[in-house]
N, CA, C and O of each residue as an XYZ file, in Angstrom:
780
protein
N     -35.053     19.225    -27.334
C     -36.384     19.361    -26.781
C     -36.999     17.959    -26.774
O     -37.028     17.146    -27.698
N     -37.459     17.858    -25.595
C     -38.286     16.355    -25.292
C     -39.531     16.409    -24.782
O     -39.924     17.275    -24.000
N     -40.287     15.334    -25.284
C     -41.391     15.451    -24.562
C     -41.936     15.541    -22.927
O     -42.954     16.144    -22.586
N     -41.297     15.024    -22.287
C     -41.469     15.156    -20.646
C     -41.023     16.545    -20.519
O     -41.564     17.037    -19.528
N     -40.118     17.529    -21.225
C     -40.129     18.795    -21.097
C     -41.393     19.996    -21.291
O     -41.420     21.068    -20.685
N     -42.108     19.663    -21.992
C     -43.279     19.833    -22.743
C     -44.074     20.240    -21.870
O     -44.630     21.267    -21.481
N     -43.933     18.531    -21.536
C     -45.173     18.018    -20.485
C     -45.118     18.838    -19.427
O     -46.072     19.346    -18.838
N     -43.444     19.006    -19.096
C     -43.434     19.750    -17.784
C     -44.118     21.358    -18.102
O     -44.721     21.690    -17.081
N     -44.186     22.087    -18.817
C     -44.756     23.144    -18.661
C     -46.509     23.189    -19.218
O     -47.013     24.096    -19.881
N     -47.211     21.911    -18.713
C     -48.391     21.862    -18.796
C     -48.966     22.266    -20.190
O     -49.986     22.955    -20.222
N     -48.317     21.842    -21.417
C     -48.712     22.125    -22.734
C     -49.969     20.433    -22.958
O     -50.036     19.344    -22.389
N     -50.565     20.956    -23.834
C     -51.686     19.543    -24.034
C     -50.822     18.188    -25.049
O     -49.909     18.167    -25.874
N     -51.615     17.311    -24.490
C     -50.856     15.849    -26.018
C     -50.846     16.703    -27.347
O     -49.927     17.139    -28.039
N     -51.992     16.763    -27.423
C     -51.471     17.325    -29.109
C     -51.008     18.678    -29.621
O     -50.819     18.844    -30.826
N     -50.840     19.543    -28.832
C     -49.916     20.633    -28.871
C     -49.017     20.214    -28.876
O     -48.477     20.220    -29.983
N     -48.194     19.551    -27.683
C     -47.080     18.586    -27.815
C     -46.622     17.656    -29.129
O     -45.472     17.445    -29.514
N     -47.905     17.157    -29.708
C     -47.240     16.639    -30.956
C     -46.674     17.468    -31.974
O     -45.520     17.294    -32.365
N     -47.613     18.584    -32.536
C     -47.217     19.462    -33.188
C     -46.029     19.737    -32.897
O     -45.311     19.140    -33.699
N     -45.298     20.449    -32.023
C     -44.315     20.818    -31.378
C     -43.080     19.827    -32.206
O     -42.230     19.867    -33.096
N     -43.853     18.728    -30.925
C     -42.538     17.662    -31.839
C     -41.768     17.396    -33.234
O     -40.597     17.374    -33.611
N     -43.240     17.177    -33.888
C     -43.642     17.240    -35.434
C     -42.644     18.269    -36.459
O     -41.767     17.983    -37.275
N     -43.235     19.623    -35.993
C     -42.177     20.669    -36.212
C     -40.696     20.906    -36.373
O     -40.037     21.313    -37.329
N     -40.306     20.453    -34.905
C     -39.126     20.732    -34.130
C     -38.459     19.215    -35.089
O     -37.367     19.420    -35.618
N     -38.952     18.073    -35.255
C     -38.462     17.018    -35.780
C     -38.343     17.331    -37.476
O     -37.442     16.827    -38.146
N     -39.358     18.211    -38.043
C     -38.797     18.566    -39.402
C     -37.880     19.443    -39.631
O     -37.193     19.255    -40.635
N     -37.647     20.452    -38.918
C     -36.897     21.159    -38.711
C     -35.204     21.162    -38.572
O     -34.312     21.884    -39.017
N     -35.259     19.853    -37.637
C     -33.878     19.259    -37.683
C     -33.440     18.155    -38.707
O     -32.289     17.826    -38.993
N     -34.757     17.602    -39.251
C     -34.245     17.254    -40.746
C     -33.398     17.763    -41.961
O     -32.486     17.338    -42.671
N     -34.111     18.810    -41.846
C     -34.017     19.835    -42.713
C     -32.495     20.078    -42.557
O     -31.756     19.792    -43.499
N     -31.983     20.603    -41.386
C     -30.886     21.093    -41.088
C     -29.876     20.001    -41.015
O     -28.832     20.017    -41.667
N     -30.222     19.066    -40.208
C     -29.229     17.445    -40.969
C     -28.771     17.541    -42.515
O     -27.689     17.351    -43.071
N     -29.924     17.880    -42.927
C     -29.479     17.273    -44.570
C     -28.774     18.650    -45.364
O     -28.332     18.545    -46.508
N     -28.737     19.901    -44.620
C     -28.290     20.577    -44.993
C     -26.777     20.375    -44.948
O     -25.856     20.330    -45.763
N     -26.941     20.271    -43.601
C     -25.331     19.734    -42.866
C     -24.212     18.938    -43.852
O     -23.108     19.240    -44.304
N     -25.227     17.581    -43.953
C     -24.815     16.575    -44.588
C     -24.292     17.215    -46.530
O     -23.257     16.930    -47.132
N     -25.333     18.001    -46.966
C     -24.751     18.954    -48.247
C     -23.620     19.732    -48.063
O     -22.763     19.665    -48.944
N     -23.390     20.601    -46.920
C     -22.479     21.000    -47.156
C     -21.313     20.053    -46.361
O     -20.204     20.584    -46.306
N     -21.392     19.219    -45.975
C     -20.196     18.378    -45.919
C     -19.794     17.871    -46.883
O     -18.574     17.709    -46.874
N     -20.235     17.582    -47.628
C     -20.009     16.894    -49.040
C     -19.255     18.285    -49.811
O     -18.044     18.383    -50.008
N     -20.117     19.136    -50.121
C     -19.393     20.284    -50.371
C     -18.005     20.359    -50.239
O     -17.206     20.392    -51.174
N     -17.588     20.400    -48.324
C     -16.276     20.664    -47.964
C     -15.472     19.625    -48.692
O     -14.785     19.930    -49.667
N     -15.541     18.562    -48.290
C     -15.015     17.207    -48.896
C     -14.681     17.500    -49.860
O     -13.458     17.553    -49.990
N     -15.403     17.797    -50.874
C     -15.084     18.168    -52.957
C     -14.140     19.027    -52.793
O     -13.015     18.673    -53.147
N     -14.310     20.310    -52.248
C     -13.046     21.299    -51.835
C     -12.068     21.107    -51.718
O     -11.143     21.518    -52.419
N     -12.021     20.389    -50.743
C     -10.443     19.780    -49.867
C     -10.158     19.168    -50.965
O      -9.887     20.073    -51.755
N     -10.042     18.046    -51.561
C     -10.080     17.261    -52.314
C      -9.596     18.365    -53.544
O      -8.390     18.606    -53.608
N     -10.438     18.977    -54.431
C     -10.144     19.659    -55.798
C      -8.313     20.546    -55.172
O      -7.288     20.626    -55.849
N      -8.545     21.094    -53.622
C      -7.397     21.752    -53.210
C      -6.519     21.278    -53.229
O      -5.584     21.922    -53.706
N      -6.222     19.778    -52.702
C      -5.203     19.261    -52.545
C      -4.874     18.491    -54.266
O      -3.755     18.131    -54.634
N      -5.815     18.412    -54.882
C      -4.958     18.295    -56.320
C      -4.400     19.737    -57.272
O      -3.453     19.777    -58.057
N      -5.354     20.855    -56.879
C      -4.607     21.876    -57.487
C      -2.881     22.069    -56.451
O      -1.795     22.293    -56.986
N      -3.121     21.893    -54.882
C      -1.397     21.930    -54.716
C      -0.525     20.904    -55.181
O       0.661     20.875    -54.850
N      -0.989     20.159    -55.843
C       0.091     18.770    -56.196
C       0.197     19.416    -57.598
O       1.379     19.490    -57.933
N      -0.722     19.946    -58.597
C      -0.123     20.724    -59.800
C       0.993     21.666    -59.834
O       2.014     21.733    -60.519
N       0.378     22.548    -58.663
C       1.316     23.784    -58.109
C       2.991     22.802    -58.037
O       4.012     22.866    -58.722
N       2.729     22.256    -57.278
C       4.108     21.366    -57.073
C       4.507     21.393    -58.124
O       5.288     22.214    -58.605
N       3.794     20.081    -58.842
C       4.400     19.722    -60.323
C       4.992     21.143    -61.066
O       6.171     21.356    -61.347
N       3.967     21.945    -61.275
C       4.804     23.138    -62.264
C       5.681     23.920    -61.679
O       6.349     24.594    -62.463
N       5.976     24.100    -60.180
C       7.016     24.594    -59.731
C       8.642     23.932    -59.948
O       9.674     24.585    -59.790
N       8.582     22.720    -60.279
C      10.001     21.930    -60.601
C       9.997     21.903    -62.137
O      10.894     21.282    -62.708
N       9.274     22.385    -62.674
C       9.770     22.659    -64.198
C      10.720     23.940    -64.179
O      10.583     24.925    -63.454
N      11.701     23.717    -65.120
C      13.189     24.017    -65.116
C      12.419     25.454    -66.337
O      12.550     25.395    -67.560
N      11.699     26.561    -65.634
C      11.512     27.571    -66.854
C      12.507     28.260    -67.863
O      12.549     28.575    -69.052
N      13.350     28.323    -66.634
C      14.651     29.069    -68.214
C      15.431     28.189    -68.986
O      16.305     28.503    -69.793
N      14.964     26.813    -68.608
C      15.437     26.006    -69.772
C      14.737     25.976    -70.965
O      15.240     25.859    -72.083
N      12.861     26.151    -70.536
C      12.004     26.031    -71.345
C      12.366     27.299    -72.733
O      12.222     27.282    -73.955
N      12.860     28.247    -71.785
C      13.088     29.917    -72.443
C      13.963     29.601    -73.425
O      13.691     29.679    -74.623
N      14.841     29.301    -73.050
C      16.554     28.651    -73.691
C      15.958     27.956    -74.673
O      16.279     28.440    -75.758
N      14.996     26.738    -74.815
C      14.659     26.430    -75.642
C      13.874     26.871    -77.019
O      14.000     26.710    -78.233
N      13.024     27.499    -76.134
C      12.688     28.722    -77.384
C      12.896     29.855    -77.992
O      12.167     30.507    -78.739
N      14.355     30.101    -77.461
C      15.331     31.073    -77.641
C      15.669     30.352    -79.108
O      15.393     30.831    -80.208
N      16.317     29.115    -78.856
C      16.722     28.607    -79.668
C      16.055     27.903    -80.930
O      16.660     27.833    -82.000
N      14.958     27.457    -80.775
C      13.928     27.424    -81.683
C      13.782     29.020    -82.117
O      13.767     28.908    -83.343
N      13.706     29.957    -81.932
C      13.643     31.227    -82.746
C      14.430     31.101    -83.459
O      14.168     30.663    -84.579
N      15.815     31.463    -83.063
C      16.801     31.744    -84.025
C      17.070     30.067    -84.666
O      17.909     30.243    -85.550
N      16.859     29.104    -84.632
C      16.931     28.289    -85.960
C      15.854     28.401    -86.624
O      15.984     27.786    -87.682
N      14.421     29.088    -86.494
C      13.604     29.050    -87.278
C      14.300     30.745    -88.508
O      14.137     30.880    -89.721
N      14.904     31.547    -87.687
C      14.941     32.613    -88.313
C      16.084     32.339    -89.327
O      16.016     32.796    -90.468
N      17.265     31.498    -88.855
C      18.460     30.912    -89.391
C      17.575     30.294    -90.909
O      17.721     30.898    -91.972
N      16.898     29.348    -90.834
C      16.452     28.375    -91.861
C      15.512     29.014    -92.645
O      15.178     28.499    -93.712
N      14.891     30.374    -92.162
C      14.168     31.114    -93.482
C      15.275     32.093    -94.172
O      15.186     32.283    -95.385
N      15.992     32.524    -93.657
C      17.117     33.435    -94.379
C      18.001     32.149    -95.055
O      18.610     32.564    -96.041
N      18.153     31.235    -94.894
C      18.918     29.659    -95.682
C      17.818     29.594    -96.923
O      18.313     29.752    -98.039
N      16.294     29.367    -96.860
C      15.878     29.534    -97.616
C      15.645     30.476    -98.653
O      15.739     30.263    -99.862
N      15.263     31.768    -97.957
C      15.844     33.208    -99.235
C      17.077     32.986    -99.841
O      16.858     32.961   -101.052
N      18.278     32.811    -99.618
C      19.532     32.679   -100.097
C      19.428     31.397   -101.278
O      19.731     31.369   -102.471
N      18.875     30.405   -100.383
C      18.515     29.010   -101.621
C      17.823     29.649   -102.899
O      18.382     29.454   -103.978
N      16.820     30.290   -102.872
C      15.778     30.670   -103.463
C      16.333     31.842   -104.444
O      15.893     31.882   -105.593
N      17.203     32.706   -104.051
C      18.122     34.179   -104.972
C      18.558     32.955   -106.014
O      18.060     32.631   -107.093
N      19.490     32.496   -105.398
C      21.034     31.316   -105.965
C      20.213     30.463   -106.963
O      20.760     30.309   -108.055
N      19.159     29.953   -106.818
C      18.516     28.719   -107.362
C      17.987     29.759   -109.156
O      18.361     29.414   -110.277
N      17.263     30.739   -108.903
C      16.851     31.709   -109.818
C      17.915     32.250   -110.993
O      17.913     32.481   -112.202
N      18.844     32.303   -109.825
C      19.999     32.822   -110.343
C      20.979     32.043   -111.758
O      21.659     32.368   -112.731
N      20.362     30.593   -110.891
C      20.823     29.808   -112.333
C      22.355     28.798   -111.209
O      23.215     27.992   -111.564
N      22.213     29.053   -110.644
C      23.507     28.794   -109.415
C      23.148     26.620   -109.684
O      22.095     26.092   -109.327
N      24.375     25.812   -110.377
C      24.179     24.548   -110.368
C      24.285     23.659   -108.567
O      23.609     22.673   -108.274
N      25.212     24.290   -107.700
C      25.321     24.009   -106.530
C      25.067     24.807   -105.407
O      26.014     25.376   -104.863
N      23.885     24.936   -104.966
C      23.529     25.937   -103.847
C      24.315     25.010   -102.708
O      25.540     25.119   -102.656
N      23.882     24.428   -102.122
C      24.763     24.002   -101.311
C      26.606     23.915   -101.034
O      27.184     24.042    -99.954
N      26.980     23.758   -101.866
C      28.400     24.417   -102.065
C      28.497     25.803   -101.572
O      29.037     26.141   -100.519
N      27.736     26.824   -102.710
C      27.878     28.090   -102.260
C      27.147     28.483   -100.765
O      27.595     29.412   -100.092
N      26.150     27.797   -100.387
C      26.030     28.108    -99.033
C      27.074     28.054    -98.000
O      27.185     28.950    -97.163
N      27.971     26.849    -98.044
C      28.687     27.042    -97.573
C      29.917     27.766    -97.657
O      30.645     27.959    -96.683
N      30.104     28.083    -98.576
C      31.256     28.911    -98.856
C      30.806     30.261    -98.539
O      31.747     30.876    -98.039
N      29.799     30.944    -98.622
C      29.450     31.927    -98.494
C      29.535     32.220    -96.528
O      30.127     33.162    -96.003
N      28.624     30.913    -95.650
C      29.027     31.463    -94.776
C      27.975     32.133    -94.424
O      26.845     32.177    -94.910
N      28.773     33.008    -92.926
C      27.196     33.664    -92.364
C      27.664     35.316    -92.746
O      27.542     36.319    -92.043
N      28.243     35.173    -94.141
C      28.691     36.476    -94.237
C      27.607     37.493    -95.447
O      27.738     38.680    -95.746
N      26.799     36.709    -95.826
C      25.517     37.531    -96.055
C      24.703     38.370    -94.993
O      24.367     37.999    -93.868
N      24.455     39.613    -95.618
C      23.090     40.535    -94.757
C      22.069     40.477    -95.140
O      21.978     40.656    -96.355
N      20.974     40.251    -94.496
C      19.558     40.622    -94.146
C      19.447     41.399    -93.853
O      20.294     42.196    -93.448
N      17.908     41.538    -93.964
C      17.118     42.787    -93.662
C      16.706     42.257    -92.524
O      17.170     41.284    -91.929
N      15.499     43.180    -92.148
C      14.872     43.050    -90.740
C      13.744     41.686    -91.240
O      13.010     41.007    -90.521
N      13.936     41.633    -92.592
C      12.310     40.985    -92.822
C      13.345     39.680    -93.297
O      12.598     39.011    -94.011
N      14.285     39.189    -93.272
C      15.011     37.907    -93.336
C      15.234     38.142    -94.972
O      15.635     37.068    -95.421
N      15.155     38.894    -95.777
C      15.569     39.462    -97.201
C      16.845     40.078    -97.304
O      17.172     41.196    -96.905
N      17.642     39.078    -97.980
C      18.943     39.461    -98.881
C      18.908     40.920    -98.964
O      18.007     41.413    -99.642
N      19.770     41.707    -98.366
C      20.218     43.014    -98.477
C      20.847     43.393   -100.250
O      21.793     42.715   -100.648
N      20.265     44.447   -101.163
C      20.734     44.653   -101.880
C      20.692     43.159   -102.665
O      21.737     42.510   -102.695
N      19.532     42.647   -103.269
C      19.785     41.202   -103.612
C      21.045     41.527   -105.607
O      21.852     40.810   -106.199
N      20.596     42.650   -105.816
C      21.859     42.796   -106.899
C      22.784     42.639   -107.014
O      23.196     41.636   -107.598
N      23.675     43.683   -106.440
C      24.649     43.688   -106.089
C      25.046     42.271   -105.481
O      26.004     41.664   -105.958
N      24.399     41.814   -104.560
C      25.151     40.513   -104.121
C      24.929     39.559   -105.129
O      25.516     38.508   -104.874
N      24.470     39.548   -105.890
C      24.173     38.081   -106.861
C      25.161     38.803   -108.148
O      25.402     38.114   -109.139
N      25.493     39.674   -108.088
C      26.361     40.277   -109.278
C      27.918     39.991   -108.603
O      28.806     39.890   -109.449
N      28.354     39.845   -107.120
C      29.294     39.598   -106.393
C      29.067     38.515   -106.851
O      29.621     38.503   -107.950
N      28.606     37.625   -106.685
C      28.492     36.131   -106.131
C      28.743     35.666   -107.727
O      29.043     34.525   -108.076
N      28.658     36.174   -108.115
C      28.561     35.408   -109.764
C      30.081     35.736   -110.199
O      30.654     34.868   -110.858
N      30.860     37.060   -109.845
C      32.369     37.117   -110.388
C      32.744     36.563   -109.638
O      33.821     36.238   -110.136
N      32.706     35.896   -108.198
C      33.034     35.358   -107.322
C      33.512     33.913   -107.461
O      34.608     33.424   -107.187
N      32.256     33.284   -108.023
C      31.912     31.974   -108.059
C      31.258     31.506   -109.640
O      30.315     30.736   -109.818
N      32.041     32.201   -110.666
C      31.659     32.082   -111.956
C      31.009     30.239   -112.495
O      30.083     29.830   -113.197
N      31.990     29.670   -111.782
C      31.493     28.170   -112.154
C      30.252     27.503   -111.841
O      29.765     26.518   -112.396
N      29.745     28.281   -110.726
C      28.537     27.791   -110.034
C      27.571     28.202   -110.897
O      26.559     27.532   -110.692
N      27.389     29.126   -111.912
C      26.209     29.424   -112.377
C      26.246     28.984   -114.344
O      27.168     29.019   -115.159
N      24.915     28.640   -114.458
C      24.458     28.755   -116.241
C      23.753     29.580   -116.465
O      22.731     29.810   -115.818
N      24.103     30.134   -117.323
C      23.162     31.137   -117.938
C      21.584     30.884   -117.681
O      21.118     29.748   -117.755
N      21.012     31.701   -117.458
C      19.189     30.973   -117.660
C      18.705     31.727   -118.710
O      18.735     32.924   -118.994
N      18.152     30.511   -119.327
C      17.414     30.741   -120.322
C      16.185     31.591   -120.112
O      15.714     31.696   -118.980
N      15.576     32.276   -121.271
C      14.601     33.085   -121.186
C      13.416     31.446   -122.025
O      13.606     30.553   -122.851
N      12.108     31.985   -120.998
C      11.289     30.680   -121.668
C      10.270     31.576   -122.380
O      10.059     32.772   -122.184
N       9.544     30.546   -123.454
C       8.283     31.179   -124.194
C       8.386     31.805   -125.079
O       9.536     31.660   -125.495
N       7.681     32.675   -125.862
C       7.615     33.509   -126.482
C       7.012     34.832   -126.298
O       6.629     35.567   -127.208
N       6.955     35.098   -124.895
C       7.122     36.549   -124.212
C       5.504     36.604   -123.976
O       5.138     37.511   -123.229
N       4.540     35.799   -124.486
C       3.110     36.088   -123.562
C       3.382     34.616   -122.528
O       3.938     33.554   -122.806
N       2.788     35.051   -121.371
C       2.847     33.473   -119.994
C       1.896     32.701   -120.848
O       2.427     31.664   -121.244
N       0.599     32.867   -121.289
C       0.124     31.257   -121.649
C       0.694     30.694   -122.734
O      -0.038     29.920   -123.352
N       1.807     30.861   -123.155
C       2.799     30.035   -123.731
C       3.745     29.406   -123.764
O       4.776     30.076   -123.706
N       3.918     27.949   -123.863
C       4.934     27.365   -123.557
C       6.083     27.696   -123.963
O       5.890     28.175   -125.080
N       7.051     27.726   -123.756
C       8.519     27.481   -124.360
C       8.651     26.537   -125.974
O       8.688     25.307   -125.981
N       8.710     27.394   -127.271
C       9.018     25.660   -128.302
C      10.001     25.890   -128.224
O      10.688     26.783   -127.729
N      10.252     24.188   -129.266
C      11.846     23.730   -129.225
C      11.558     24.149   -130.700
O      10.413     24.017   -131.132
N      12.417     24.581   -131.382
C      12.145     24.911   -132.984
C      13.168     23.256   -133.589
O      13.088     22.531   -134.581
N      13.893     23.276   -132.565
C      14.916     21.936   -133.160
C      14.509     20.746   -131.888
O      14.031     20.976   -130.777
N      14.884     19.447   -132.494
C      15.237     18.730   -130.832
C      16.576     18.428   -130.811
O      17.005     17.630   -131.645
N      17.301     18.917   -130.017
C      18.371     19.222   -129.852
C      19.012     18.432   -128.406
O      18.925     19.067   -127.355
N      19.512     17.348   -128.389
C      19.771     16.878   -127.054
C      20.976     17.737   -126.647
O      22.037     17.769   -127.270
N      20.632     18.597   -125.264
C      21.470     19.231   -124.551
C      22.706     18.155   -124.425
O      22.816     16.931   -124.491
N      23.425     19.085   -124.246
C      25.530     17.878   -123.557
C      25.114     17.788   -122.431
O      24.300     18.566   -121.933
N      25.598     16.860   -121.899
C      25.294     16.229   -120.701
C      26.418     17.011   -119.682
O      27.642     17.102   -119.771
N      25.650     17.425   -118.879
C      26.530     18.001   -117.789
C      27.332     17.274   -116.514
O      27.027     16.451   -115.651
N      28.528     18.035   -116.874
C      29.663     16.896   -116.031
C      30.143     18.077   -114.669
O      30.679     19.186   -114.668
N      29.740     17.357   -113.837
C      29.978     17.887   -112.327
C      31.407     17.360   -112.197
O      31.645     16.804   -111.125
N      32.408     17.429   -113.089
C      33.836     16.963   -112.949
C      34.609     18.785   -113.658
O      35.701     19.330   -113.497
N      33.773     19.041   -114.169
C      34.098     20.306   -114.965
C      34.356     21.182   -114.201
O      33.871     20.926   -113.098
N      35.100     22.482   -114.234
C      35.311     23.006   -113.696
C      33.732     24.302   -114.058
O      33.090     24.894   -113.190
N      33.568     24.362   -115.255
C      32.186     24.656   -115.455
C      30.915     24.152   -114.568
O      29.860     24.777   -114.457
N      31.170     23.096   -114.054
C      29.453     22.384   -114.072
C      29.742     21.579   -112.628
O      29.037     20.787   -112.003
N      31.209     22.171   -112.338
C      31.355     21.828   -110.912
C      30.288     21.459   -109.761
O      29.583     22.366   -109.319
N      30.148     20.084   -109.242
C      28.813     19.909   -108.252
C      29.225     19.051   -107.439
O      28.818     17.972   -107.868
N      30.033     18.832   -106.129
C      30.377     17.844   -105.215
C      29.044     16.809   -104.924
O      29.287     15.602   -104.897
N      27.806     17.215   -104.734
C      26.709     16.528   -104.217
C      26.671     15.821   -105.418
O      26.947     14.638   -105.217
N      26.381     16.139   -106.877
C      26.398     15.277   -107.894
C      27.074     14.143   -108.200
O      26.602     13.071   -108.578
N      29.074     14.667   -107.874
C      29.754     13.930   -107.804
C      29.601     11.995   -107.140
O      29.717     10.805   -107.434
N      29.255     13.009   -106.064
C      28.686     11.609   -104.722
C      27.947     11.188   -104.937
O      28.030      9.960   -104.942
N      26.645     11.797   -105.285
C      25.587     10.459   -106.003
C      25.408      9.954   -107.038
O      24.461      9.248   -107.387
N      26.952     10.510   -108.019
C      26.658      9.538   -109.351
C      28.042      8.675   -108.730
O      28.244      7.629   -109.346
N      28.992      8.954   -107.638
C      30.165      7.916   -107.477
C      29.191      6.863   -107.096
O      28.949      6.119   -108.046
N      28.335      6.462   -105.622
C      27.490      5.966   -105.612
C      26.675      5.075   -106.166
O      26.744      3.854   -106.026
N      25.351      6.103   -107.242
C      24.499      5.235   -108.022
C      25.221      4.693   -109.495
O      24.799      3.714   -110.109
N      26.314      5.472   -109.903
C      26.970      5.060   -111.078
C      28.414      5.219   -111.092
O      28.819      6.309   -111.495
N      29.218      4.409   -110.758
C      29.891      4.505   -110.374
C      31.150      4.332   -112.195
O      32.326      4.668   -112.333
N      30.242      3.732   -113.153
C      30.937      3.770   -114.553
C      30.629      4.878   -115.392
O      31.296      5.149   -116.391
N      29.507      5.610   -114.966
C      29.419      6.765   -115.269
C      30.200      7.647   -114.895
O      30.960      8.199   -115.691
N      30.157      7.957   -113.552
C      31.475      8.739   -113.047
C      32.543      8.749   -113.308
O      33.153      9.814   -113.212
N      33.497      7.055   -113.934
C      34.675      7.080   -113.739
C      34.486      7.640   -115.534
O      35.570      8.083   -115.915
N      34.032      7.668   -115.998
C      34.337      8.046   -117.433
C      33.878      9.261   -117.589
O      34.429      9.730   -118.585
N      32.904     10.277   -116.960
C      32.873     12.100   -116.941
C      34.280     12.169   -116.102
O      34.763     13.238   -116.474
N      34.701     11.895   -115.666
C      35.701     12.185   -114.914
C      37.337     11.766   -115.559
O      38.383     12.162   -115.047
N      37.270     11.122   -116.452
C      38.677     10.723   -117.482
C      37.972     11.939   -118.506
O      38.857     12.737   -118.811
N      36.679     12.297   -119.103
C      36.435     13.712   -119.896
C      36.747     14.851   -119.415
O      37.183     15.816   -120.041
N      36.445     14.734   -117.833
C      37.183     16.070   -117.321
C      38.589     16.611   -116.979
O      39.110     17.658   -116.596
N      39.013     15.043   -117.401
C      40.359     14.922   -117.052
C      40.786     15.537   -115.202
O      41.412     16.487   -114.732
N      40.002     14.319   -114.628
C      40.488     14.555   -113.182
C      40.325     13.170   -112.703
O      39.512     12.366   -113.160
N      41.434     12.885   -111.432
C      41.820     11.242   -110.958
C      40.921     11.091   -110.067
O      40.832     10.028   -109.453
């Protein structure tokens, strides 16, 4: 709309201004609307085309490897708490080499559903005619109430235990006294009478 249009239908000057006035805020208004939501679109496009470049990205991740992986993280987490119950029976038990007997034992222990030694009796009553050397007696401590310590009525220096014995048998011991003492070793080992 222009003014010589105006004019042409015999409207007055200042009717005509008004008009203008109007018609000129009006399309302000709507410019700057324009101009908002262009900006708008822009942010859109823009946020879109980085959510499809994510899409991308997480579509070339290898998922059943991810699975596989935490397949496998399960069962070594479930593996290493049933390693620990077994450590934990054996250790109580009085057992001088858990590690030995872990391995000897194998994956031929049962669990329960809850990662607990099946029948922990019976198997530690096996395991002991089994593997008689692996274990010492355990002592009972105290004097039968808990806030009491254990006395010594004597001081009595315990015998020194020789991982050369067929008693006190301990390969890991062996190795870190061949190792850190190596004149220690060679002389429990002429007591145990072994080369």
């Amino acid at each position: 709309m222009d003014r010589k249009f105006l004019e042409g239908l015999g409207l007055e000057k200042d009717v005509i201004d008004k008009v203008l006035d109007q018609n000129g805020a009006e399309i302000t208004a709507l410019k700057t609307q324009l101009t908002t939501k262009d900006t708008e679109i822009k942010t859109l496009r823009s946020d879109f085309i980085a959510a499809n470049n994510r899409v991308g990205e997480l579509e070339k991740v290898d998922t059943a490897d991810l699975e596989r992986q935490l397949k496998e993280e399960r069962e070594g987490r479930a593996k290493d708490k049933k390693e620990f119950e077994l450590r934990t029976l054996l250790s109580k038990e009085g057992c001088t080499d858990t590690e030995y007997l872990l391995y000897k034992l194998g994956d031929g222990v049962e669990f329960d559903d809850k990662g607990k030694v099946k029948d922990p009796e019976n198997f530690v009553k096996s395991v002991k005619e089994q593997y008689a050397g692996q274990f010492q007696e355990v002592q009972p401590g105290g004097t039968g109430n808990p806030s009491n310590f254990p006395r010594k009525r004597t001081e009595v220096t315990p015998p020194e235990k020789n991982p050369y014995t067929e008693k006190g048998w301990n390969l890991t011991e062996q190795m870190m006294m061949e190792v850190n003492d190596p004149e220690k070793a060679k002389r429990l080992k002429a007591e145990a009478n072994v080369e």
